[in-house]
N, C-alpha and C positions, 0 to 999 in steps of 0.2 A: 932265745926260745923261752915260753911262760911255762909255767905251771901245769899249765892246760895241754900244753902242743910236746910235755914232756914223755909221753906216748900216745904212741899213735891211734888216730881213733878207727875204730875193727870195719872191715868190711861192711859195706851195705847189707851184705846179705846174712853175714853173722849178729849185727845188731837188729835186723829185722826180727831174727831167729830169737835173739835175748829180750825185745822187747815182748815181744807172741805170749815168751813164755811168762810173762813177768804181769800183763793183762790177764792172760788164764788163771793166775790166784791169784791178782789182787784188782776190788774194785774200790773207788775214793767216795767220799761222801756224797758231792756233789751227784753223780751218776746213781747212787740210790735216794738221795732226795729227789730226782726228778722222775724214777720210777714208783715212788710216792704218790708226786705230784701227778702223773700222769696214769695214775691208777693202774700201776702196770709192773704190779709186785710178782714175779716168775721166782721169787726164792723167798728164804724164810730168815729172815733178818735174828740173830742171837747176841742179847748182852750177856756177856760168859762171865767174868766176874763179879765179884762183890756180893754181898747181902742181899737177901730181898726187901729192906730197909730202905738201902742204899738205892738200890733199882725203883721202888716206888717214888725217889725223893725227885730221882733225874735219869730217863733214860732217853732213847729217841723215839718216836710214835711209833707205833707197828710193829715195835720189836720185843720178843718173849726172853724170860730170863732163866738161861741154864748155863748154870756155870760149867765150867770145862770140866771138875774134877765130878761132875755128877753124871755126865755123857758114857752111855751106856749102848750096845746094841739095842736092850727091850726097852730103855727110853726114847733110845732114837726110829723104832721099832712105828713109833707114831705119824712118822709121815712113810710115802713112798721114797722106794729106793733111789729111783733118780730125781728125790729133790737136791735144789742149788741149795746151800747154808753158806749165807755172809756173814761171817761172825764178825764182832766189835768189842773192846774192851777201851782202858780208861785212856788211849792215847800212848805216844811213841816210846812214852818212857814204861809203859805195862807190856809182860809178852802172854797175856794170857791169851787173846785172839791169834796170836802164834800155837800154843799149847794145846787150842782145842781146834784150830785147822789140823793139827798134825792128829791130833785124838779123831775127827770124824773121817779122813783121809783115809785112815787104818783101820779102820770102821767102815769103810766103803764107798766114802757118802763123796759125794760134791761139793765141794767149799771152796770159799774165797775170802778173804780177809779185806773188811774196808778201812783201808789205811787209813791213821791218823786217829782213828775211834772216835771216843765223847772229845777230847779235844779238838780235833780238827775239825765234828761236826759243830762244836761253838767259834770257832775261826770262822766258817763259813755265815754265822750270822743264822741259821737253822736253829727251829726252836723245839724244847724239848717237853717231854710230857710229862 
């Protein structure tokens, strides 16, 4: 027996149920580059950390910058209430895209986290603004 087959892998219907839930917060680069590309932006893309130094230097096209610890009810007050917010930060090794799904959640809003952040978005070969 490997590594692998060292337990057993969960029902069809339980790993349906865990992936559901695991698409419901998170979306990957690629699936917002092609909502990009296909002019088909349904949410409002957030680079949550860093400077606005930093964010000028390099961020991804289309996305506004509030960092997580700024996220307020009267600043989030600016869109509607059932907006989507994807947020992003600087990749797998930052949790601030963690920090501010958890801050707009509790806030009421709609989020998802797109995995991998500025890194993954330069893995993908996606260019930045």
């Amino acid at each position: 027996m490997s590594y692998v087959t060292d337990y057993p892998a969960a029902a069809p219907e339980i790993a349906a149920a865990h992936f559901l839930q695991r698409l419901c917060l998170e979306t990957d680069c690629d699936d917002v580059h092609s909502a990009m590309k296909d002019e088909d932006m349904d949410f409002v893309l957030l680079h949550v950390v860093g400077s606005p130094e930093a964010f000028a230097r390099r961020h991804i096209p289309g996305a506004l910058h509030l960092r997580h610890r700024d996220m307020s009810a009267e600043r989030m007050a600016a869109w509607p209430a059932d907006t989507l917010f994807v947020v992003y930060c600087a990749g797998p090794h930052c949790n601030g895209a963690d920090r501010a799904a958890l801050k707009l959640a509790r806030l009421g809003r709609p989020v998802k986290i797109m995995i991998g952040g500025i890194t993954g978005w330069a893995d993908e070969g996606f260019s930045f603004a």
